[in-house]
C-alpha positions in Angstrom: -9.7 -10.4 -1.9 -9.7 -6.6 -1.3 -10.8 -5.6 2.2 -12.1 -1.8 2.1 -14.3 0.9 2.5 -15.1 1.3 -1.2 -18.5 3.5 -2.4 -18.9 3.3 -6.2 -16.0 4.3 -8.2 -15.5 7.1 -5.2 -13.4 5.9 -2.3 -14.5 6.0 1.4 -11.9 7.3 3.7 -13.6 6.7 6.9 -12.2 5.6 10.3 -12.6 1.7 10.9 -11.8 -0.3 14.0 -8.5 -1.5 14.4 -8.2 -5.2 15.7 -4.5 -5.0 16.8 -4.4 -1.3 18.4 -7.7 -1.7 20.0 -8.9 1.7 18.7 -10.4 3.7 15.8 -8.3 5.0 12.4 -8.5 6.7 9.4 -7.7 4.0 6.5 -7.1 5.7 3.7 -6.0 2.9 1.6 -7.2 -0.8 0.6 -5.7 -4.4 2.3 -5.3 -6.6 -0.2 -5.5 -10.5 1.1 -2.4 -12.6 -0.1 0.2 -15.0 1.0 3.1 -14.6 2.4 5.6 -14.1 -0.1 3.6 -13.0 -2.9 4.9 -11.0 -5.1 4.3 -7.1 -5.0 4.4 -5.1 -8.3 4.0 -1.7 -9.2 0.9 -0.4 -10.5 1.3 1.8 -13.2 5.1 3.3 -14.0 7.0 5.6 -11.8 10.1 6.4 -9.9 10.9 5.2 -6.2 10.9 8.0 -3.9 11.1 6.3 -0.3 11.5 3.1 1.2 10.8 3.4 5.0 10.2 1.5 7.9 7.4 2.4 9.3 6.8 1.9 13.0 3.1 1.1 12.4 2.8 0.1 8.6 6.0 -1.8 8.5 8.2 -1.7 5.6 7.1 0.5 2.9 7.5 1.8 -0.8 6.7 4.7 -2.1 6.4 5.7 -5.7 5.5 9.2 -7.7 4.0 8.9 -11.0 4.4 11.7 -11.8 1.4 14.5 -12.4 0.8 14.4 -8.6 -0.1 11.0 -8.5 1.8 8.7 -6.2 1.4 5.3 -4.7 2.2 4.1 -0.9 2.5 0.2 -0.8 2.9 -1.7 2.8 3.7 -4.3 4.8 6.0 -5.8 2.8 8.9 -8.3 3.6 11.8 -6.8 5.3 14.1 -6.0 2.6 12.1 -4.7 -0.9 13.4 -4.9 -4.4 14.0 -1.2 -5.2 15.7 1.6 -3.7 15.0 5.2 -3.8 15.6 6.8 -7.2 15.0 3.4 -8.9 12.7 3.3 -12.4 9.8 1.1 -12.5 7.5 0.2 -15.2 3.7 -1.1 -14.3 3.9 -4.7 -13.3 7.8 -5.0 -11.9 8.4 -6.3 -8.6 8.6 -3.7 -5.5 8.7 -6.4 -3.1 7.0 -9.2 -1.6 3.7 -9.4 0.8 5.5 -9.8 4.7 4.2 -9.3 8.4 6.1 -6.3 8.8 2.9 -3.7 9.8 2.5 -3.9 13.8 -0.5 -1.7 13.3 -2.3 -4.6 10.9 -0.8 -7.5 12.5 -3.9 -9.4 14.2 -4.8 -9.1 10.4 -4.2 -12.2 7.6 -1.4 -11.7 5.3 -2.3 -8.3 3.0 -0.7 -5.6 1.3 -1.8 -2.6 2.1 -2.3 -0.4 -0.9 -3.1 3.4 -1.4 -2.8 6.0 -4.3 -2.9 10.0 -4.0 -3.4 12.2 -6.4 -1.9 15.9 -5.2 -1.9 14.4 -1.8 -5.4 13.6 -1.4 -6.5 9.7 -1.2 -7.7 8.7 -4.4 -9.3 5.3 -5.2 -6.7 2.5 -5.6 -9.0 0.4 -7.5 -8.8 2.4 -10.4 -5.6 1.6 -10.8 -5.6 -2.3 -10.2 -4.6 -4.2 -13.5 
């Protein structure tokens, strides 16, 4: 199940209320429902340029595709499968769907999911397999 403010083929980055910080925010991605666990792949090919943990989005992987386009994925388990400078092919594991996002956490288990093209939000679903 895919939880987002989606418009057609365009994306709709608007603010939406959050349920665990109490407030309004800009959600420029897409929650994807899934169980703990699950596993997290990549969605087209690319190279690992961070793996952070966030304070509000929890532990997160970040890819470049090159062309400008990269892809943010969140709230994963703890510890991902890659590391920075690591190649990946569409459809390998990153990771696996975890709790790890204090900003999403009054939320059912998700990975949050977002692409940018030149560092503008671009619609993720275009890129789902």
């Amino acid at each position: 199940e895919i939880c987002a403010c989606l418009v057609g083929s365009e994306m709709c980055i608007r603010d939406s209320y959050n349920k665990t910080l109490g407030d309004w925010r800009t959600h420029s991605g897409i929650d994807i429902s899934a169980e703990l666990g699950a596993q997290v792949v990549s969605a087209a090919a690319g190279t690992v340029i961070d793996v952070v943990q966030d304070d509000f989005m929890g532990t997160t992987v970040y890819l470049d595709h090159g062309s400008g386009l990269t892809s943010c994925y969140a709230n994963l388990a703890a510890v991902p499968t890659v590391e920075i400078g690591d190649t990946v092919r569409a459809g390998d594991v990153l990771g696996s769907v975890g709790k790890t996002a204090i900003a999403e956490s009054a939320l059912p288990a998700h990975l949050h999911f977002e692409m940018a093209q030149d560092g503008s939000p671009v619609d993720p679903t275009d890129y789902l397999p």
